[in-house]
PDBQT receptor file of N, H, CA, C and O in Angstrom, charges set to zero:
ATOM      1  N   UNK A   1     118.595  36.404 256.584  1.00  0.00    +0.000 N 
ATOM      2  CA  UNK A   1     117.602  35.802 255.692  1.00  0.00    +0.000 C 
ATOM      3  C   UNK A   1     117.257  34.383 256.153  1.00  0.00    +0.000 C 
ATOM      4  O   UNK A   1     116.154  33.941 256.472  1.00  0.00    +0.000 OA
ATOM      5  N   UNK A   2     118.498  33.743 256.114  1.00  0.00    +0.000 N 
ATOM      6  H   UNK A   2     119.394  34.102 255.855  1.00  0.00    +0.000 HD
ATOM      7  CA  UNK A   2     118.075  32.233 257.020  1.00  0.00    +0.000 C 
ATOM      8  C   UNK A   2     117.292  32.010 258.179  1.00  0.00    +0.000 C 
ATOM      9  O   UNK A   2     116.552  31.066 258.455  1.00  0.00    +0.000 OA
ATOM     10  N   UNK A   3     117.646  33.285 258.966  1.00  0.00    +0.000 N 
ATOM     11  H   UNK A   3     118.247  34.052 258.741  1.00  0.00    +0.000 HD
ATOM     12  CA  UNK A   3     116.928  32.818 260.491  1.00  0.00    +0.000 C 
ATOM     13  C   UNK A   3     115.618  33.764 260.350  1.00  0.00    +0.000 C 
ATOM     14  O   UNK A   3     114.913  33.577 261.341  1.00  0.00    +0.000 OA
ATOM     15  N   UNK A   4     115.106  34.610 259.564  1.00  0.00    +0.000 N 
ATOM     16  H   UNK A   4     115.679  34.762 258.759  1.00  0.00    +0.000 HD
ATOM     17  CA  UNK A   4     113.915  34.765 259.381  1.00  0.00    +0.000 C 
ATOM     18  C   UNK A   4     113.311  33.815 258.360  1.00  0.00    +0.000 C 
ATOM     19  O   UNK A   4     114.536  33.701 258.342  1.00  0.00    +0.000 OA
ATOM     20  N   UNK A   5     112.979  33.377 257.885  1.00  0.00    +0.000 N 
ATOM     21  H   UNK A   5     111.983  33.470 257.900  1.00  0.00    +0.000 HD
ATOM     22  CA  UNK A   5     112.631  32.254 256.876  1.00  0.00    +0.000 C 
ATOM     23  C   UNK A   5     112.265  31.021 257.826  1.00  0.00    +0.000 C 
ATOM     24  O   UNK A   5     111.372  30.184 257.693  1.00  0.00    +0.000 OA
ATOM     25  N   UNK A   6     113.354  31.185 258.954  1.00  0.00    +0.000 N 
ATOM     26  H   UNK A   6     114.080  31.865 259.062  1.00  0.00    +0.000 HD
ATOM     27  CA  UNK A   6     113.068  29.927 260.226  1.00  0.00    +0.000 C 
ATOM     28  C   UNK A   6     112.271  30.300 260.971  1.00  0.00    +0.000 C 
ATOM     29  O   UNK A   6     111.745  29.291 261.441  1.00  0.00    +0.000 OA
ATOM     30  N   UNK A   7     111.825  31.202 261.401  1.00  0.00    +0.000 N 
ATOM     31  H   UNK A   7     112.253  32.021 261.020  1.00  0.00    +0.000 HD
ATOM     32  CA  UNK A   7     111.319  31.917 262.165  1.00  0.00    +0.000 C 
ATOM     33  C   UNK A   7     110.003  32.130 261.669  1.00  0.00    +0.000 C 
ATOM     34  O   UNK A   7     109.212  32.155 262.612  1.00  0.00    +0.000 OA
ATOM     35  N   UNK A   8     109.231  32.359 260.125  1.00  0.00    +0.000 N 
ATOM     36  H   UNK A   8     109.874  32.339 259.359  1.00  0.00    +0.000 HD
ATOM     37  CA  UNK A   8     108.448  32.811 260.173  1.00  0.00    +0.000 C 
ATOM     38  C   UNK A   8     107.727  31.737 259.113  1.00  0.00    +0.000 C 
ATOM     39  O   UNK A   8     106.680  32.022 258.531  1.00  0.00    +0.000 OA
ATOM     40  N   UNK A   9     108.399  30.507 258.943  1.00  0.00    +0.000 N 
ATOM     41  H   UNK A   9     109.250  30.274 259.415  1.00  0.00    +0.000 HD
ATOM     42  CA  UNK A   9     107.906  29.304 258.380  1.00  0.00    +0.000 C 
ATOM     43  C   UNK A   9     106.743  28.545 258.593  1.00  0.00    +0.000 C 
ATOM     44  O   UNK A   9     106.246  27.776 257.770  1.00  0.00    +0.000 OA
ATOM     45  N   UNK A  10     106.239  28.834 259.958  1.00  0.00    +0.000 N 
ATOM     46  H   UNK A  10     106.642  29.459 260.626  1.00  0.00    +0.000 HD
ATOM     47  CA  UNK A  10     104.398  28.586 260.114  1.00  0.00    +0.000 C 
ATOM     48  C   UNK A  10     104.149  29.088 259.715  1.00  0.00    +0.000 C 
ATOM     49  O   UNK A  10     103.567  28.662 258.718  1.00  0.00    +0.000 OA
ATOM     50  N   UNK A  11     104.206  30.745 259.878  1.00  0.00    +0.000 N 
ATOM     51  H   UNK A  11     104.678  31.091 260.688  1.00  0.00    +0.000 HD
ATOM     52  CA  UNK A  11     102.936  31.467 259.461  1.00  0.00    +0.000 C 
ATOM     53  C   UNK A  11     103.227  31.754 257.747  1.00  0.00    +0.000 C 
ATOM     54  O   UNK A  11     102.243  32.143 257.117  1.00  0.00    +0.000 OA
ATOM     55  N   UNK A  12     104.533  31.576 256.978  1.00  0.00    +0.000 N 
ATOM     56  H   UNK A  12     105.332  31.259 257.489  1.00  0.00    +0.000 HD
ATOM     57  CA  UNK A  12     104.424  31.905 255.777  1.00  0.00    +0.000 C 
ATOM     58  C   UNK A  12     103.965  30.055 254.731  1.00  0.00    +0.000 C 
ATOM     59  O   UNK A  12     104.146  29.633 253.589  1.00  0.00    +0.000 OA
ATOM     60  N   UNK A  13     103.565  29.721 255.546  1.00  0.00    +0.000 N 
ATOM     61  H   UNK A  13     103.418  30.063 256.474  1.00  0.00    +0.000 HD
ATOM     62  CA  UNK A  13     103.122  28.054 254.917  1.00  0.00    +0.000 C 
ATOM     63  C   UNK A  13     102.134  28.435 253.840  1.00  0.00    +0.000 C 
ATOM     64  O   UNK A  13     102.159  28.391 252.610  1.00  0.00    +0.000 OA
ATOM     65  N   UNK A  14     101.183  28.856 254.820  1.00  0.00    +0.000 N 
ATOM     66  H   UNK A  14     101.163  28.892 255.819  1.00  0.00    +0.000 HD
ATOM     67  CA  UNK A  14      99.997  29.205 253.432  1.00  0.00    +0.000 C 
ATOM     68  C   UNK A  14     100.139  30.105 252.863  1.00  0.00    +0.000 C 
ATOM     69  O   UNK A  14      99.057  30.115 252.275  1.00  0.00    +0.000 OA
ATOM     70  N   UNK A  15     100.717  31.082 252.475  1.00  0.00    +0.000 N 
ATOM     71  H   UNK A  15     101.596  31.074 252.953  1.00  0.00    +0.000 HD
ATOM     72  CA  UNK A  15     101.324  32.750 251.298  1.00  0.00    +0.000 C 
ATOM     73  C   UNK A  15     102.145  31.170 250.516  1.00  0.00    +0.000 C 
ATOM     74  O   UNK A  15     101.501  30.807 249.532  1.00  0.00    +0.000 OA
ATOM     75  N   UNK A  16     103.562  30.140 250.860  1.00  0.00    +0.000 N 
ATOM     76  H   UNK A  16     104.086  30.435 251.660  1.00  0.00    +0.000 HD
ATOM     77  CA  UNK A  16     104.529  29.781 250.381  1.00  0.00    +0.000 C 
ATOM     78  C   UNK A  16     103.139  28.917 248.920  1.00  0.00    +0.000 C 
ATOM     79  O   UNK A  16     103.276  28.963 247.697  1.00  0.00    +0.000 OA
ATOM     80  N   UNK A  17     102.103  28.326 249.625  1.00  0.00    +0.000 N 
ATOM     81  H   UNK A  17     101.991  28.289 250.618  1.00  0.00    +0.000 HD
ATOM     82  CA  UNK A  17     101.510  27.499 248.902  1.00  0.00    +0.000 C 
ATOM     83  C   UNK A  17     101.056  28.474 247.822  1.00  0.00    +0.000 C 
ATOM     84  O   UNK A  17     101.182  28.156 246.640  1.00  0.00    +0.000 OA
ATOM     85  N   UNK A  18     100.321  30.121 248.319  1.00  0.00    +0.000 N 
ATOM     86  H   UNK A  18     100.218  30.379 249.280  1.00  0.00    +0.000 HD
ATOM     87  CA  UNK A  18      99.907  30.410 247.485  1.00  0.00    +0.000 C 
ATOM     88  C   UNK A  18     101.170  30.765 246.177  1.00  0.00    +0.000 C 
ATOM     89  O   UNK A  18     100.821  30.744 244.996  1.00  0.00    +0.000 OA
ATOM     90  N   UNK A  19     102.399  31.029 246.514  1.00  0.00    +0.000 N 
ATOM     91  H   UNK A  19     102.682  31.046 247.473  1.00  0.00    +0.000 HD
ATOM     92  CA  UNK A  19     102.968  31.466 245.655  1.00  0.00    +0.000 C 
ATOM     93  C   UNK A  19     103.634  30.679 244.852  1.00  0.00    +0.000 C 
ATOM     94  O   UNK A  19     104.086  30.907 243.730  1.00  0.00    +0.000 OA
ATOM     95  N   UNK A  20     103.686  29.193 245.873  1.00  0.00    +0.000 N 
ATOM     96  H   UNK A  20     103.319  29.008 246.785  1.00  0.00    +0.000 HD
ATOM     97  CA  UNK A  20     103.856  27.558 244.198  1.00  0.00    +0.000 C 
ATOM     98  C   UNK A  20     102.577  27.861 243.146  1.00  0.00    +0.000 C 
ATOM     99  O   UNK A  20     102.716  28.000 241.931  1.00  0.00    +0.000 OA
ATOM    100  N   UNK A  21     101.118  27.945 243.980  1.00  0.00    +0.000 N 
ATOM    101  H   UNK A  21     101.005  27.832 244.967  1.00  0.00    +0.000 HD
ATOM    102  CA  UNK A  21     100.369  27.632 243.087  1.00  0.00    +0.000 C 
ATOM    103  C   UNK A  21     100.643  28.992 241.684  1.00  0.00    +0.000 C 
ATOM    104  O   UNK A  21     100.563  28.695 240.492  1.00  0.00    +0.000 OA
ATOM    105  N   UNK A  22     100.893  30.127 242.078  1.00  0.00    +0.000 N 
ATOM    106  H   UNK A  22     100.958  30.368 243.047  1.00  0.00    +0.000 HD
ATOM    107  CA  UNK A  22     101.127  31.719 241.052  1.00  0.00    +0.000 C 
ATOM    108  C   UNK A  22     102.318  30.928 239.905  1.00  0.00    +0.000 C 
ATOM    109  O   UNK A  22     102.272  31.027 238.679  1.00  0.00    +0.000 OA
ATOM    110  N   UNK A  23     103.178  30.275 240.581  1.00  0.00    +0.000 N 
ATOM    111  H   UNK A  23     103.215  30.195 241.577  1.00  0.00    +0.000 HD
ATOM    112  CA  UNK A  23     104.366  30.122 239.934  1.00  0.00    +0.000 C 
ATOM    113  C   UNK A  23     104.130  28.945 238.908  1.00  0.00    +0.000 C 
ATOM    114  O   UNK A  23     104.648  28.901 237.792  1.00  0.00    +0.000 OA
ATOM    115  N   UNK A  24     103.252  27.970 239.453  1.00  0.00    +0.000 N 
ATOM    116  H   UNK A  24     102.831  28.006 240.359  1.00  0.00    +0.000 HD
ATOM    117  CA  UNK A  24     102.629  26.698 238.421  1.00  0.00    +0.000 C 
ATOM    118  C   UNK A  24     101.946  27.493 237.483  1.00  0.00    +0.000 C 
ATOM    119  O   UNK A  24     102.223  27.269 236.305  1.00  0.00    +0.000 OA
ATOM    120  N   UNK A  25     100.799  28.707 237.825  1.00  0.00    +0.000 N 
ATOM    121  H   UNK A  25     100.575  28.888 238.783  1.00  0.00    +0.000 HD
ATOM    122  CA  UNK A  25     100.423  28.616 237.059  1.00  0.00    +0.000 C 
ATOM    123  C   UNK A  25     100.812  29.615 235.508  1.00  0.00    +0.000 C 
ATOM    124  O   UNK A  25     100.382  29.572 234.355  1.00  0.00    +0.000 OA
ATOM    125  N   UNK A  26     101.928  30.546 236.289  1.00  0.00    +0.000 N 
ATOM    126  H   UNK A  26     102.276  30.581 237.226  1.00  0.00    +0.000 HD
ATOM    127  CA  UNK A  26     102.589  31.197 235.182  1.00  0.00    +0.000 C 
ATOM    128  C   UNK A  26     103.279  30.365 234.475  1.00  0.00    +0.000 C 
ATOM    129  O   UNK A  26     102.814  30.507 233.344  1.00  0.00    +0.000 OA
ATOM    130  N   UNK A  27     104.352  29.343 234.413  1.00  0.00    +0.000 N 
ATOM    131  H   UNK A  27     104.730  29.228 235.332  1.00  0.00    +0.000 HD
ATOM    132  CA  UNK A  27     104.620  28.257 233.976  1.00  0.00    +0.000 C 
ATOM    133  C   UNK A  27     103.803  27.561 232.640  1.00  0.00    +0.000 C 
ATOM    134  O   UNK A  27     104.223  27.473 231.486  1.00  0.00    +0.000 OA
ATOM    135  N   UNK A  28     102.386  27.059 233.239  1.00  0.00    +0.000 N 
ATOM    136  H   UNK A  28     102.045  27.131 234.176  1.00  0.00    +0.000 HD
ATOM    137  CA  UNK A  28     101.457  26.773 232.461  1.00  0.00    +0.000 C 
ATOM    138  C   UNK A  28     100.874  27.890 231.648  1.00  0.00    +0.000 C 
ATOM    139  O   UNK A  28     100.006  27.660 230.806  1.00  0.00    +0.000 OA
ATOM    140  N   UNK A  29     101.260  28.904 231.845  1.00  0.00    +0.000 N 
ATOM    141  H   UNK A  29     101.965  29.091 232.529  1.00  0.00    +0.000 HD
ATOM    142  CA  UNK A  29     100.570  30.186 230.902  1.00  0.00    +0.000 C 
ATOM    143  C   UNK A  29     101.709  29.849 229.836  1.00  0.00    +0.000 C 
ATOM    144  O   UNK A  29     101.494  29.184 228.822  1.00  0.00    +0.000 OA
ATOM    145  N   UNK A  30     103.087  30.449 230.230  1.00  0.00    +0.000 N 
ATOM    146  H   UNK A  30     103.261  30.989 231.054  1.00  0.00    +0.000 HD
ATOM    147  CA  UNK A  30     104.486  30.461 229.643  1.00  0.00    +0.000 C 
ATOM    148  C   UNK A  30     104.103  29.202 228.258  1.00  0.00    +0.000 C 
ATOM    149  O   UNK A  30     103.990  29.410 227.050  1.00  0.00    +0.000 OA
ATOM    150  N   UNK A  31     103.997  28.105 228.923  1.00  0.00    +0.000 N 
ATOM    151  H   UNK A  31     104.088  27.937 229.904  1.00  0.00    +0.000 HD
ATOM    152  CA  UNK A  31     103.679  26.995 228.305  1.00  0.00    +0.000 C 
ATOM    153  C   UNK A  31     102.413  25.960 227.590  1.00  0.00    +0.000 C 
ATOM    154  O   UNK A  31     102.092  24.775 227.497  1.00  0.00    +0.000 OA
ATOM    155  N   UNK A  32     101.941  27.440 227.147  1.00  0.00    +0.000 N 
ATOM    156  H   UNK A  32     102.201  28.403 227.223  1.00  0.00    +0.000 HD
ATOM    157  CA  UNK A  32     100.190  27.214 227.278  1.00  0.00    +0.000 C 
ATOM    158  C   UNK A  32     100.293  26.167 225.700  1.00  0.00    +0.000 C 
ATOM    159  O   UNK A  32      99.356  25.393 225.507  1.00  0.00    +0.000 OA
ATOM    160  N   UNK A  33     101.053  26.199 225.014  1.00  0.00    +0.000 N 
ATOM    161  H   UNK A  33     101.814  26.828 225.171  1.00  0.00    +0.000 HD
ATOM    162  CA  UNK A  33     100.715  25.538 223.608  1.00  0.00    +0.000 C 
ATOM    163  C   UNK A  33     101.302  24.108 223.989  1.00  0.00    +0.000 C 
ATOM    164  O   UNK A  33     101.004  23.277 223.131  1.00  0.00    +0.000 OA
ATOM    165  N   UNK A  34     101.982  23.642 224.941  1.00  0.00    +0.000 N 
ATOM    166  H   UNK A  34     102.225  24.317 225.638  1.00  0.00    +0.000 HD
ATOM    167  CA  UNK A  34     102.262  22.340 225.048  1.00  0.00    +0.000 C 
ATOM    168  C   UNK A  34     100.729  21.927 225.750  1.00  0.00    +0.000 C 
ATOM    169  O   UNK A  34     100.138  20.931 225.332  1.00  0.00    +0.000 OA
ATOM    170  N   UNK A  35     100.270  22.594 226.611  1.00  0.00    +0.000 N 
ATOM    171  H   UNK A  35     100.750  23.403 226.951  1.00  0.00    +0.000 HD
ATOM    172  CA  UNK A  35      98.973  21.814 227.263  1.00  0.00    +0.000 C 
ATOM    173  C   UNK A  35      98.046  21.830 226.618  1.00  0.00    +0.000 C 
ATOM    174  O   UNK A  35      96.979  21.565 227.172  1.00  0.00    +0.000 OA
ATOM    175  N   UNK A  36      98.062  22.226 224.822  1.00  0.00    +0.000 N 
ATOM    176  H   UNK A  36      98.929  22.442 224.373  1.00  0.00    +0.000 HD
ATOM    177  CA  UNK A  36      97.026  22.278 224.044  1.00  0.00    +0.000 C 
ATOM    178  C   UNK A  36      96.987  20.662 223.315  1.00  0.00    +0.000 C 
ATOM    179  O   UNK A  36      96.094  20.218 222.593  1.00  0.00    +0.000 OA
ATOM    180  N   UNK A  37      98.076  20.061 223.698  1.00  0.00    +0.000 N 
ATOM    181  H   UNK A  37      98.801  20.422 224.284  1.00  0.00    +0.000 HD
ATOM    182  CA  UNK A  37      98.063  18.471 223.217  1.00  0.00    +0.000 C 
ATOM    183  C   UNK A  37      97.242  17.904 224.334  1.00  0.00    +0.000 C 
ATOM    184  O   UNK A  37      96.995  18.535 225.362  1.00  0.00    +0.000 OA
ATOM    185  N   UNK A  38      96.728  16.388 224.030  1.00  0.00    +0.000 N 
ATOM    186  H   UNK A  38      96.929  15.876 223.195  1.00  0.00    +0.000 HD
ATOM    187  CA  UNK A  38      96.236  15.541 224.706  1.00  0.00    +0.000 C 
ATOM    188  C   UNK A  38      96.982  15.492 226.039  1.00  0.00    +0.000 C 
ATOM    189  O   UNK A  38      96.605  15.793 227.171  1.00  0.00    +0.000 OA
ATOM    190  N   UNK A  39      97.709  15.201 225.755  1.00  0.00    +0.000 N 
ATOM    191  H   UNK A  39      98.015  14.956 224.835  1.00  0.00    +0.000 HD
ATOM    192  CA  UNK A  39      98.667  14.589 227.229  1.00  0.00    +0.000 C 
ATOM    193  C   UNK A  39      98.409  15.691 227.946  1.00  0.00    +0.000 C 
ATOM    194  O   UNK A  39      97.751  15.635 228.984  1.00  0.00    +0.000 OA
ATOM    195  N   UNK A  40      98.911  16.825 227.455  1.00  0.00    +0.000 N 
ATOM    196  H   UNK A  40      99.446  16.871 226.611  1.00  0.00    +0.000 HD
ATOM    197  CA  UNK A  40      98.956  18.286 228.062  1.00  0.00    +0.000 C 
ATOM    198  C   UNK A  40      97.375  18.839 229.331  1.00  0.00    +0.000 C 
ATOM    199  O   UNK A  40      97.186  19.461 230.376  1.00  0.00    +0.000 OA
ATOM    200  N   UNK A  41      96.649  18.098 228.318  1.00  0.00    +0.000 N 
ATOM    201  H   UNK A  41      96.802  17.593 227.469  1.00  0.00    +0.000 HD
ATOM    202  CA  UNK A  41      95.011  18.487 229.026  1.00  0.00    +0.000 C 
ATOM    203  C   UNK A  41      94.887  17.625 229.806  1.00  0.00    +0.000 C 
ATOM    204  O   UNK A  41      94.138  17.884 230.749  1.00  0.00    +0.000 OA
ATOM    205  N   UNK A  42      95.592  16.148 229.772  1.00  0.00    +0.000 N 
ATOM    206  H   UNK A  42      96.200  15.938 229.007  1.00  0.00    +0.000 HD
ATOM    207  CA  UNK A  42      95.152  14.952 230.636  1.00  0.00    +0.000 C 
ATOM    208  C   UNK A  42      96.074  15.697 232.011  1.00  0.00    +0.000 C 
ATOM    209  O   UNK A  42      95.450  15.833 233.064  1.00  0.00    +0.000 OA
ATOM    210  N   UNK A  43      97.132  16.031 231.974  1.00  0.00    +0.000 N 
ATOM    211  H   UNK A  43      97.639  15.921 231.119  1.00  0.00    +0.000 HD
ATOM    212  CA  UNK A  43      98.095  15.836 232.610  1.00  0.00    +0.000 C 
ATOM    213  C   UNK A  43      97.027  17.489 233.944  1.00  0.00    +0.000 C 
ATOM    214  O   UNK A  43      96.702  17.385 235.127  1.00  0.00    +0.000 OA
ATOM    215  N   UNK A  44      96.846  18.665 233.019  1.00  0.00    +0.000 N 
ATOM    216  H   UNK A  44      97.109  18.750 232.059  1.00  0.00    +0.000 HD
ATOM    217  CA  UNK A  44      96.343  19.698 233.693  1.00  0.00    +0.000 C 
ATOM    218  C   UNK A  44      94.954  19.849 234.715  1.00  0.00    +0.000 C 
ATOM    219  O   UNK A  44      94.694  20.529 235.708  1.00  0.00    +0.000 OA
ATOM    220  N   UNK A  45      93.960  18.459 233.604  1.00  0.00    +0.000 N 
ATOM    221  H   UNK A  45      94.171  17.907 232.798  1.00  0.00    +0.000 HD
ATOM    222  CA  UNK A  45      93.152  18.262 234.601  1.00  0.00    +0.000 C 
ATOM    223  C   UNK A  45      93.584  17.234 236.153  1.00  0.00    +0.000 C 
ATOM    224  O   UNK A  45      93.271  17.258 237.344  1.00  0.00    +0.000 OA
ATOM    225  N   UNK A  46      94.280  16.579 235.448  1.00  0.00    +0.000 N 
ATOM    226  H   UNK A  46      94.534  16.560 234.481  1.00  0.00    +0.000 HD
ATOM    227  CA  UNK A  46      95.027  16.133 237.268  1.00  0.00    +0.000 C 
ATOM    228  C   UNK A  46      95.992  17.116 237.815  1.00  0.00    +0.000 C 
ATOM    229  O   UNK A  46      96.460  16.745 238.892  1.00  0.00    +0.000 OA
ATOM    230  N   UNK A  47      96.298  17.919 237.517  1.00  0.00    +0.000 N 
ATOM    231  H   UNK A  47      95.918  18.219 236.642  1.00  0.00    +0.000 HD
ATOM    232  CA  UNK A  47      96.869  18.485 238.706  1.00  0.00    +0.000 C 
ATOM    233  C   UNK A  47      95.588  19.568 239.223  1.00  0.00    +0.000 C 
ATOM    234  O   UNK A  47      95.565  19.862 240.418  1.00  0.00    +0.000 OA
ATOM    235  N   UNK A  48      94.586  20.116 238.340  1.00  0.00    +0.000 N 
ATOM    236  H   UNK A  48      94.604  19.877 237.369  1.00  0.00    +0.000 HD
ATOM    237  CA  UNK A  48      93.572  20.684 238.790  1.00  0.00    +0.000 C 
ATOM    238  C   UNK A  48      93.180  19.908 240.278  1.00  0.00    +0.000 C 
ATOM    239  O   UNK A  48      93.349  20.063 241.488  1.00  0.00    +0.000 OA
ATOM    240  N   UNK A  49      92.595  19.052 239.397  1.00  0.00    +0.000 N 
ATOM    241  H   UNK A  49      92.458  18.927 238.415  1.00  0.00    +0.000 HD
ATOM    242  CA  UNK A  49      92.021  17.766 240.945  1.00  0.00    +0.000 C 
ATOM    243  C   UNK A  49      92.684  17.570 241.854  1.00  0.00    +0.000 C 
ATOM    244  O   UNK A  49      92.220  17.386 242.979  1.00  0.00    +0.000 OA
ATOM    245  N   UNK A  50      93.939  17.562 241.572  1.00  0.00    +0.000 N 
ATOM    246  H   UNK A  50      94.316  17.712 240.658  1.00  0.00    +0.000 HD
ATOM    247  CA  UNK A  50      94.877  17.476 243.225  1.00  0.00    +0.000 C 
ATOM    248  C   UNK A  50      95.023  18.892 244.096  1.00  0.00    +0.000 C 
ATOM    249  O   UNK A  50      95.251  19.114 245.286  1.00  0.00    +0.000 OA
ATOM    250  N   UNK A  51      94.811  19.647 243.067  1.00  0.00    +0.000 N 
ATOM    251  H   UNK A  51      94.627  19.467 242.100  1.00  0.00    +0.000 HD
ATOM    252  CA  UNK A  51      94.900  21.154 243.523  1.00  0.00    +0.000 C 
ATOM    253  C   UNK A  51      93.332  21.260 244.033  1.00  0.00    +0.000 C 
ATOM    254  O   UNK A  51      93.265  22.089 244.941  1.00  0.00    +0.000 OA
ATOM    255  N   UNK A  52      92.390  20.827 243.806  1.00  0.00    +0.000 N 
ATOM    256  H   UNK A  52      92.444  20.153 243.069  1.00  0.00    +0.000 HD
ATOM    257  CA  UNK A  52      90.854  21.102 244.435  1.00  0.00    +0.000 C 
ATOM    258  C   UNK A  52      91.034  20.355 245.768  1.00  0.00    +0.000 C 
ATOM    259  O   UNK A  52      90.686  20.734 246.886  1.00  0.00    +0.000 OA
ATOM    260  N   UNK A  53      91.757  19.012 245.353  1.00  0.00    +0.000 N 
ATOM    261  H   UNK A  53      92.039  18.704 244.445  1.00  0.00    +0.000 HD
ATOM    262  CA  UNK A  53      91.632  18.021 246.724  1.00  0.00    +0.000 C 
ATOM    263  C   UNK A  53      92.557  18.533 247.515  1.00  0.00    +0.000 C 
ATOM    264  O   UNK A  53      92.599  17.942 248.594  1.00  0.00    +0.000 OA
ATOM    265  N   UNK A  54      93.620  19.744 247.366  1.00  0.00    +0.000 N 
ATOM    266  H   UNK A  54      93.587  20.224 246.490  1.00  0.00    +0.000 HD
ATOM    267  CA  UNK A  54      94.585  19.735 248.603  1.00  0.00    +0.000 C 
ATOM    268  C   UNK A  54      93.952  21.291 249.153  1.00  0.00    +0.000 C 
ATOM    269  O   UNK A  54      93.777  21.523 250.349  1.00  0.00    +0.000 OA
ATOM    270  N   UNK A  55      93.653  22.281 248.061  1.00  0.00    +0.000 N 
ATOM    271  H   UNK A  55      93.795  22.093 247.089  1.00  0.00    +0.000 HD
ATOM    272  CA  UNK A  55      92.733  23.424 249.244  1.00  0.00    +0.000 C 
ATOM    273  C   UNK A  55      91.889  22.947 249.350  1.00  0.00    +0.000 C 
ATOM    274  O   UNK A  55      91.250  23.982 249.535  1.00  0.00    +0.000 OA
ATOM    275  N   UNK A  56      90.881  21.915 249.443  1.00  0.00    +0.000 N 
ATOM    276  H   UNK A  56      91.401  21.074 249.293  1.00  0.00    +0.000 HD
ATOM    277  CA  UNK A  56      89.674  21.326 250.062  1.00  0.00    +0.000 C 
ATOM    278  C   UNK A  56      90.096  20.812 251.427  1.00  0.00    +0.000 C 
ATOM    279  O   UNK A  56      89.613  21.265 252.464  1.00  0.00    +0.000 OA
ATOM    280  N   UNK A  57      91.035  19.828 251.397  1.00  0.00    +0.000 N 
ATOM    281  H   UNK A  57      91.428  19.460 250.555  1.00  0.00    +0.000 HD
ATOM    282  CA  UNK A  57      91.326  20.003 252.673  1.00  0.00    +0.000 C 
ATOM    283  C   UNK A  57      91.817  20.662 253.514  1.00  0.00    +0.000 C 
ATOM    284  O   UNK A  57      91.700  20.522 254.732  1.00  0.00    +0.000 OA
ATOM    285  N   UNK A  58      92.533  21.600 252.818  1.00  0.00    +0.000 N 
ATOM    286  H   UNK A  58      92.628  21.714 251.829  1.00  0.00    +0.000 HD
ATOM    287  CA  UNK A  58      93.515  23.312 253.581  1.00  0.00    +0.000 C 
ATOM    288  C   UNK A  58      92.046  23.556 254.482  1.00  0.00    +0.000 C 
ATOM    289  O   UNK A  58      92.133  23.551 255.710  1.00  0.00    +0.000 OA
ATOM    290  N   UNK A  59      90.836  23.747 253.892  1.00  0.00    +0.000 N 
ATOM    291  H   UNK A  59      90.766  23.752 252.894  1.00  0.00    +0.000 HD
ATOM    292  CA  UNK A  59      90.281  24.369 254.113  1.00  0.00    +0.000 C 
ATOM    293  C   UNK A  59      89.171  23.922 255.365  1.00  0.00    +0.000 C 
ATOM    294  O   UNK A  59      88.712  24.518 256.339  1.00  0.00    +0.000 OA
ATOM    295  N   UNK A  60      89.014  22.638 254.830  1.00  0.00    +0.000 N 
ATOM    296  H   UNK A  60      89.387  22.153 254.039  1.00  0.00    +0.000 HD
ATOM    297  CA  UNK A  60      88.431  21.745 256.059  1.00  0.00    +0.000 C 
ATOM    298  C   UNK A  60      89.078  21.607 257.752  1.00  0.00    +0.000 C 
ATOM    299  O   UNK A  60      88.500  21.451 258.828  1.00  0.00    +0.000 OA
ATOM    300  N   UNK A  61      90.790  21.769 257.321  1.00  0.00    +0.000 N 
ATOM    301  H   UNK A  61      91.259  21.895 256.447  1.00  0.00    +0.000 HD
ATOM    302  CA  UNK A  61      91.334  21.891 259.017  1.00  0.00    +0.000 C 
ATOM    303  C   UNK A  61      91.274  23.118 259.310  1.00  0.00    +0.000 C 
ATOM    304  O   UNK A  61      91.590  23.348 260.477  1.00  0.00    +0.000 OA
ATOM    305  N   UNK A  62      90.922  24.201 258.557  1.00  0.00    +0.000 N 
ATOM    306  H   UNK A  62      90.665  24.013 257.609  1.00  0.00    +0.000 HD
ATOM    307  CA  UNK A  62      90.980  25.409 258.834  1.00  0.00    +0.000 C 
ATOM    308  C   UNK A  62      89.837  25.914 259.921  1.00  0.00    +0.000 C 
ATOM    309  O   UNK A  62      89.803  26.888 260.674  1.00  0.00    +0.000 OA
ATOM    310  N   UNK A  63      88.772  24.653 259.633  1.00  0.00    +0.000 N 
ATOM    311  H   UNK A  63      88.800  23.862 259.022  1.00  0.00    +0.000 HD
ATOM    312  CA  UNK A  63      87.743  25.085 260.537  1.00  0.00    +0.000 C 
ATOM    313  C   UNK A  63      87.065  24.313 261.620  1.00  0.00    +0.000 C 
ATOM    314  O   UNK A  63      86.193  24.847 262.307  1.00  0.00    +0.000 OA
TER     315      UNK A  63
């Protein structure tokens, strides 16, 4: 398990990102009545925006 995980750590970079972002966002489902407070919405639209600004650039070296 270790030495595949080492081994296949380039190419699983972008699946690893997609599956933080699945896991944030089940989390935030799980926890959908805390992000119904203020803080909760302030806090979701910034991680939105960091999440637009980091596949925006995924996507820009991509090409």
């Amino acid at each position: 398990m270790r030495e595949r995980s080492f081994f296949s750590s380039r190419e699983s970079d972008h699946s690893s990102k997609k599956n933080l972002l699945q896991t944030i966002n089940k989390k935030m489902m799980k926890h959908r009545h805390t992000f119904n407070t203020t803080l909760g919405k302030i806090v979701g639209s910034l991680m939105t925006i960091a999440f637009s600004l980091v596949a925006f650039a995924h996507g820009q070296n991509c090409t």
